[in-house]
C-alpha positions in Angstrom: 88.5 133.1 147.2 91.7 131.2 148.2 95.1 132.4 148.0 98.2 130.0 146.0 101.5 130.5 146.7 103.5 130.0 143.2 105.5 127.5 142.9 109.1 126.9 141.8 108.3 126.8 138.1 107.3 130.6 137.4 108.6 131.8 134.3 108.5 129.1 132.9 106.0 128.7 129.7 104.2 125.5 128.1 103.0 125.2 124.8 103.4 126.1 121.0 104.2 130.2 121.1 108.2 131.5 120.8 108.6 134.8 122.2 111.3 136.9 119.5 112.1 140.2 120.0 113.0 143.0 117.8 116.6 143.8 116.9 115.5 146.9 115.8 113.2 148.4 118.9 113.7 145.4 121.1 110.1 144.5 121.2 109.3 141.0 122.2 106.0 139.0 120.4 105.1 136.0 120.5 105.1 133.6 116.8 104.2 130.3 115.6 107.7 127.8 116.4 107.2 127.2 112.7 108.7 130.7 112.0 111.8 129.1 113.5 112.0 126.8 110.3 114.9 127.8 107.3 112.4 128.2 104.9 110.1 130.3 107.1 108.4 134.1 105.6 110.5 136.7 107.6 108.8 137.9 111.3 107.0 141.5 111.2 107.7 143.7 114.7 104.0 144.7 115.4 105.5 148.1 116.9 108.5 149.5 114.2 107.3 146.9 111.5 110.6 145.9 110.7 111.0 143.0 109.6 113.6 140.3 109.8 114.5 136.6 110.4 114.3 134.7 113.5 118.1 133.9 113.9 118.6 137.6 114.2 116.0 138.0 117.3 119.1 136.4 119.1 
């Protein structure tokens, strides 16, 4: 087994997920960037089940 040392770009995420979180419980999940769109079906919090809109994960 060999050992990496991380390099400067951890935290740092590729691909096709947005992280929101919850304004209600503050629960972060990941969703489709097309739930970012204006005519998009309002985001589900899989742990209070609240739902609401993407700008108001801000």
């Amino acid at each position: 087994m060999q050992r990496t040392t991380p390099g400067i770009d951890i935290g740092k995420y590729g691909g096709n997920t947005v992280w929101l979180a919850c304004p209600g419980c503050r629960t972060w999940f990941p969703v489709s960037p097309r739930m970012l769109a204006p005519a998009a079906p309002p985001a589900c919090c899989p742990a209070c089940h609240r739902e609401f809109s993407a700008k108001e994960s801000s």
